[in-house]
C-alpha positions in Angstrom: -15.0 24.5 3.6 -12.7 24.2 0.6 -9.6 25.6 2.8 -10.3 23.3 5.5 -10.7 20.6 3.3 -7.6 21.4 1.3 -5.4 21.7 4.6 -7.4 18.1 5.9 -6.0 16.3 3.0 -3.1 17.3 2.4 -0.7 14.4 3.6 -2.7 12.1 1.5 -2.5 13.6 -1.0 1.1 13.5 -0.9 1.5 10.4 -0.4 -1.2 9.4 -3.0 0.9 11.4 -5.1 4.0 9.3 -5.0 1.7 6.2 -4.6 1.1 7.2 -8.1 4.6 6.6 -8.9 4.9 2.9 -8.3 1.4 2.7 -11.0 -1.9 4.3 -10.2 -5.4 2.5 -11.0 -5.3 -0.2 -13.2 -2.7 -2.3 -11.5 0.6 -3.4 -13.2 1.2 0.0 -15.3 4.2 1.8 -14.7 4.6 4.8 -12.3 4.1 8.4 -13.1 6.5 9.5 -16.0 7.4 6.2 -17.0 9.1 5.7 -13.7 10.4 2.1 -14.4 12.1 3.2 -17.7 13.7 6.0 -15.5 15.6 3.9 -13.0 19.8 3.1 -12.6 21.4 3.2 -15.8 18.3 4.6 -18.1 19.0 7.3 -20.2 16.4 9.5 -21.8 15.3 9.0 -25.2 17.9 9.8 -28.3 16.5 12.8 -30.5 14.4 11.0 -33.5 13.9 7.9 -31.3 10.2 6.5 -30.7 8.4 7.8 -27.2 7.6 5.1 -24.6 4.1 4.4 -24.4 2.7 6.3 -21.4 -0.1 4.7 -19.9 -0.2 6.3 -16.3 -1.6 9.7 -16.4 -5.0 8.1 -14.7 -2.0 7.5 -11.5 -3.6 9.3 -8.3 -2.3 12.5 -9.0 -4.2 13.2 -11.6 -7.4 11.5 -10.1 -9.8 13.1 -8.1 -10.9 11.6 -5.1 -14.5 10.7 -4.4 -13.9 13.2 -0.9 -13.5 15.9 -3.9 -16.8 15.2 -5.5 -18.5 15.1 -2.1 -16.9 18.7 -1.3 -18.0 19.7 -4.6 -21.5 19.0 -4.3 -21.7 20.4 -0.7 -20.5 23.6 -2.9 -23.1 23.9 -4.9 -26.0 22.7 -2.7 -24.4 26.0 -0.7 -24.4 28.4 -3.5 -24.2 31.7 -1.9 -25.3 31.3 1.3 -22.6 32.3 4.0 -22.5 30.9 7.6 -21.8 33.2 10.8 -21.1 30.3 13.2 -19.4 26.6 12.8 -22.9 25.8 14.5 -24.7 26.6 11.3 -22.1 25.1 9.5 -22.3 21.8 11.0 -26.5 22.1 10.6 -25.9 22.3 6.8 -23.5 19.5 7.1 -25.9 17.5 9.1 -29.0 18.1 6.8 -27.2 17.6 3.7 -25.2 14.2 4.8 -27.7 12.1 6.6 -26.3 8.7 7.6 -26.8 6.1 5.2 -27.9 8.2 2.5 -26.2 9.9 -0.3 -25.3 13.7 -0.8 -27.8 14.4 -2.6 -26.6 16.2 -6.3 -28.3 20.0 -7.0 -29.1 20.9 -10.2 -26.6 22.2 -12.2 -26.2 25.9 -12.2 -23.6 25.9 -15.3 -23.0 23.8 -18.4 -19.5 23.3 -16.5 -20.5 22.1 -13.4 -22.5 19.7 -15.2 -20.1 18.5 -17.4 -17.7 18.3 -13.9 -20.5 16.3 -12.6 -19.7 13.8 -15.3 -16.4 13.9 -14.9 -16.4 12.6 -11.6 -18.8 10.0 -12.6 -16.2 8.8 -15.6 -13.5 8.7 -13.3 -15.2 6.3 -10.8 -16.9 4.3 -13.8 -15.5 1.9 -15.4 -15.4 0.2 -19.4 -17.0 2.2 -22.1 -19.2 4.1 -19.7 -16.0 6.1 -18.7 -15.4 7.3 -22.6 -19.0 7.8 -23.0 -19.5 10.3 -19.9 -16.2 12.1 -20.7 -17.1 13.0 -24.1 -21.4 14.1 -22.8 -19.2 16.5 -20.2 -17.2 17.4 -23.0 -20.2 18.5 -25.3 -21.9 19.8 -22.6 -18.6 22.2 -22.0 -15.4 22.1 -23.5 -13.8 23.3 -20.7 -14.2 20.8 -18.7 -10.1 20.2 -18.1 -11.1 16.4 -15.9 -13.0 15.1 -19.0 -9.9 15.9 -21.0 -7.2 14.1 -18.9 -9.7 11.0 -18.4 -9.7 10.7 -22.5 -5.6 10.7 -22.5 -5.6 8.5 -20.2 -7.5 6.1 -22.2 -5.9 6.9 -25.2 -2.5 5.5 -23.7 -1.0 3.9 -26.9 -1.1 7.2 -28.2 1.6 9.3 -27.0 1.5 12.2 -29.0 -2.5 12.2 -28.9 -2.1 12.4 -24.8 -0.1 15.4 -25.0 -2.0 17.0 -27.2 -5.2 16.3 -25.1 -3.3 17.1 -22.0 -2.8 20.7 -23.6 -6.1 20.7 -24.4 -6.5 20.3 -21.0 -5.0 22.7 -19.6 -6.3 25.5 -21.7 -9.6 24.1 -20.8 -8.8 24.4 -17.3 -6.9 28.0 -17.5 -10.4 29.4 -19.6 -12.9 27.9 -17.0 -11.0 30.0 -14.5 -11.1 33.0 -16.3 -7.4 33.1 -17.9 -3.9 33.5 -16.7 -4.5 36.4 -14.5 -7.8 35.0 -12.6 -4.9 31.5 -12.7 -2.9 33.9 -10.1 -5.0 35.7 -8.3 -5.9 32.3 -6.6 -1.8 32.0 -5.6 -0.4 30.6 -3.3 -3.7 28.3 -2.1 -5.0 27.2 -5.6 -6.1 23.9 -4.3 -7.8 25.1 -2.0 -10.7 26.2 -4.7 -12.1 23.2 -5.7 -12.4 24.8 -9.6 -8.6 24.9 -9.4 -7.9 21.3 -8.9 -8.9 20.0 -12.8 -6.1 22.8 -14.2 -3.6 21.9 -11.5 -3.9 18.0 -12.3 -4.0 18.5 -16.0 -1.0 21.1 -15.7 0.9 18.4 -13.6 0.1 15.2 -16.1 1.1 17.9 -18.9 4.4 18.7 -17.1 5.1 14.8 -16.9 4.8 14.3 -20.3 6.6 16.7 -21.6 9.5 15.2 -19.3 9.3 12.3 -21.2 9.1 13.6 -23.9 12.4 15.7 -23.4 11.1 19.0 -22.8 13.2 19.1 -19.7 13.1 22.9 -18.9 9.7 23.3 -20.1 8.5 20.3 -17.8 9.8 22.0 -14.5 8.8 25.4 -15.4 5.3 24.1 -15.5 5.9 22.2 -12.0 7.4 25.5 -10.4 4.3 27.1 -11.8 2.0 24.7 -9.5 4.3 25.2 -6.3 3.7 29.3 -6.9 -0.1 28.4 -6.9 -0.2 25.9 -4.5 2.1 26.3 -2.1 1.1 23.7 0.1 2.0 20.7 -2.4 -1.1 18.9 -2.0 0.1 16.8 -5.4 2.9 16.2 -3.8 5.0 17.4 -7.4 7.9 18.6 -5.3 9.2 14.8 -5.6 9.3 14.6 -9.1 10.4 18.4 -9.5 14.0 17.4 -7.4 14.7 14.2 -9.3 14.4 16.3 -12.3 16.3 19.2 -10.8 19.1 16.6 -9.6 19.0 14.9 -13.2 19.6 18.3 -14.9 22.5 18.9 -12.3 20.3 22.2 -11.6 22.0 22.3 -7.6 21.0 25.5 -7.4 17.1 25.6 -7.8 17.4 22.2 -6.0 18.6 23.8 -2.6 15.7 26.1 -2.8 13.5 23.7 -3.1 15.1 22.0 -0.5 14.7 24.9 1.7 11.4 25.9 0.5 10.3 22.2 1.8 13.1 21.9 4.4 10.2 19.9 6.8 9.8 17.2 5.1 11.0 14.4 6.1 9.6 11.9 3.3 12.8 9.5 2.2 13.1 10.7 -1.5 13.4 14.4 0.2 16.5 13.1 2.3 17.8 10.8 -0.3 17.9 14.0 -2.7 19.0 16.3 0.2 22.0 13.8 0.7 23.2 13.7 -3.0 22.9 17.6 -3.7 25.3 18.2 -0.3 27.7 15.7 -1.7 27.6 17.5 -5.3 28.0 21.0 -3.1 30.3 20.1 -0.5 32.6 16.7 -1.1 32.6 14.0 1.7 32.6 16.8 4.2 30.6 16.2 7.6 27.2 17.7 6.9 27.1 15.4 3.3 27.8 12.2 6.1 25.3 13.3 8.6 22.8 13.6 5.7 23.7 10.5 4.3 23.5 9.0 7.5 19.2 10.4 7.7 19.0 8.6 3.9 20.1 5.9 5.1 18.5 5.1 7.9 15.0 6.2 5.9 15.7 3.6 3.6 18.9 1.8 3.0 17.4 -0.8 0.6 17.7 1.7 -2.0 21.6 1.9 -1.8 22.0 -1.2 -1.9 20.4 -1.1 -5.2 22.6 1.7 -6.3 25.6 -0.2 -5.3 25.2 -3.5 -7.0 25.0 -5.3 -3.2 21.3 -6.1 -4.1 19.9 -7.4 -7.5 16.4 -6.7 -8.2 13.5 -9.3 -6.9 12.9 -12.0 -10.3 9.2 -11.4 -8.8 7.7 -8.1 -9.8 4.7 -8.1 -7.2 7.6 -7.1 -4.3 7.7 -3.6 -6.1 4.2 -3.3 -4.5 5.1 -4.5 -1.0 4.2 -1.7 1.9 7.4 -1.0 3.6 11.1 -0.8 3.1 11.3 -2.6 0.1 8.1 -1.2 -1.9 9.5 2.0 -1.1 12.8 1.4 -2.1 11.5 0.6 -5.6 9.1 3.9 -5.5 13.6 5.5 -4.7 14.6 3.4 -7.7 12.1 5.3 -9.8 12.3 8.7 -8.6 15.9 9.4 -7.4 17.7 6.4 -9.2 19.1 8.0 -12.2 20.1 11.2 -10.8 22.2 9.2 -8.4 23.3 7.1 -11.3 24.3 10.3 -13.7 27.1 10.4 -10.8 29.4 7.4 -10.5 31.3 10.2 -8.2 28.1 10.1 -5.3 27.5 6.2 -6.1 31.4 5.5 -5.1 30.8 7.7 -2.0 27.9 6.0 -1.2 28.9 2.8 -1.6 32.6 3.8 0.3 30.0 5.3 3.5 27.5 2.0 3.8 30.0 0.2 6.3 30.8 3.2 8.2 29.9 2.6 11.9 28.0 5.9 11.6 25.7 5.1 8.5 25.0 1.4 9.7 21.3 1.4 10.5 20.2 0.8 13.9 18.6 -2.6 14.7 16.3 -3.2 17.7 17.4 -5.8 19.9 
């Protein structure tokens, strides 16, 4: 059920992932990584300065969603019993998920999966109850990795206290699993084993932090690290794995990525698809053509990059559905790698008018 599941979700997942971006639960925060303090013209912090105060790690990445906890009780009400037909399948299903009642929760076989029990609960409670069940789960087991990233996220002003927890975290999660080997014997469909899911989230909210912090390679080793466990992407870290890549000027593991993901069709995927071929190749034809697909996925975007647009005085249009919500989400993920090239910004700005890059309207 956990593979169907995992292949079921997957788009929204994705897109919850880069939801998560823009500012996850909690409203008004920041996107994932600091994403605001990451647009046009930001630069990273100078050696010695002070960290920004990263208050996002409870963005939808790093959340698990209440189908999750369903799944996971389905699990354990299960056990060991294995099903020779879908028929019997859907007669558990049917038993265990009457309508209008709730999935009844079995009794805890472990001290983890009751201390993952309450870490679902803390992440759908809210106030003090949310500290208070994270730290039971966390005497009940230790390696409970959810319990972990729930008190970073709560301990937001703190920025050195959330990546130590977020370490914390992921050792938790790597031990519950069995260590690094038992890690990759689940390659390459991790997520699709719900026990997975708390080291992959606390290994992503880890990587981000230690972006921010200015462990650049160590950052994207840790996000290649989920793609070879998770091949599928269901975080959707790809995104912030080729703004990083493009930042860095790494155009090399960028076009794998690319290729790796050549299917998606998402517009940070052709934005950084069109800046790489312009880095590769000049103002040649396939850079235009690919310019041409950015465009037309969101041209709101460039004319942010160019200056032709200033941002909105009102701060609620960054969380409009559409074009320009989605141009912000650009802005955060793909604006200072475009930015770290006046070269590609010039270009840009040079192709905008170009009967070929003007976007089509409907008449």
């Amino acid at each position: 059920m956990a593979a169907l599941e995992a292949k079921n979700d997957k788009e929204a997942r994705v897109s919850n992932a880069k939801k998560g971006r823009k500012g996850g639960k909690g409203g008004g925060r920041p996107g994932a990584a600091g994403r605001p303090e990451s647009g046009p013209g930001s630069a990273p912090p100078a050696a010695g300065a002070s960290a920004p105060t990263f208050s996002v790690i409870y963005s939808d990445p790093l959340e698990p969603t209440p189908a999750e906890q369903v799944l996971f009780d389905l699990h354990q009400m299960r056990g060991d019993r294995e099903f020779e037909s879908l028929d019997e399948v859907n007669e558990f299903l049917a038993a265990a998920t009457r309508p209008g009642h709730p999935i009844p929760r079995p009794e805890p076989t472990t001290p983890l999966v009751r201390a993952q029990q309450l870490a679902y609960d803390a992440f759908a409670a809210t106030g003090p109850t949310r500290l208070e069940l994270a730290r039971r789960a966390l005497d009940i087991s230790p390696d409970c990795a959810d319990a972990l990233i729930l008190l970073a996220h709560e301990s937001a002003s703190d920025f050195k206290g959330q990546i130590e927890l977020l370490g914390q975290a992921v050792d938790a999660g790597e031990r519950a699993l069995g260590g690094p080997d038992a890690v990759m014997d689940l390659a390459p469909e991790a997520w699709a084993h719900l026990e997975a899911r708390p080291y992959l989230r606390a290994l992503f909210g880890y990587a981000l932090m230690q972006w921010e912090r200015g462990a650049r390679l160590a950052a994207v080793h840790h996000l290649l690290h989920i793609l070879d466990l998770n091949a599928n992407d269901n975080q959707g870290v790809r995104y912030d794995l080729l703004a990083w890549l493009l930042d860095m000027g790494d155009i090399v593991v960028a076009r794998s990525l690319l290729t790796r993901y050549k299917k998606d069709r998402d517009p940070i995927w052709l934005w950084g698809d069109a800046l790489l071929t312009f880095k590769e190749q000049g103002d040649d034809r396939t850079a235009r053509t690919r310019l041409t697909k950015a465009l037309k996925a969101n041209r709101i975007f460039a004319e942010y990059l160019t200056g032709r647009r200033k941002p909105p005085e009102d701060l609620a249009e960054m969380d409009e559905p559409g074009e320009m919500g989605e141009a912000f989400e650009l802005v955060g993920m793909m604006g200072r790698a475009w930015m770290n090239d006046p070269l590609a910004v010039d270009w840009l700005d040079g192709r905008m008018d170009a009967p070929m890059a003007r976007k089509r309207r409907v008449e």
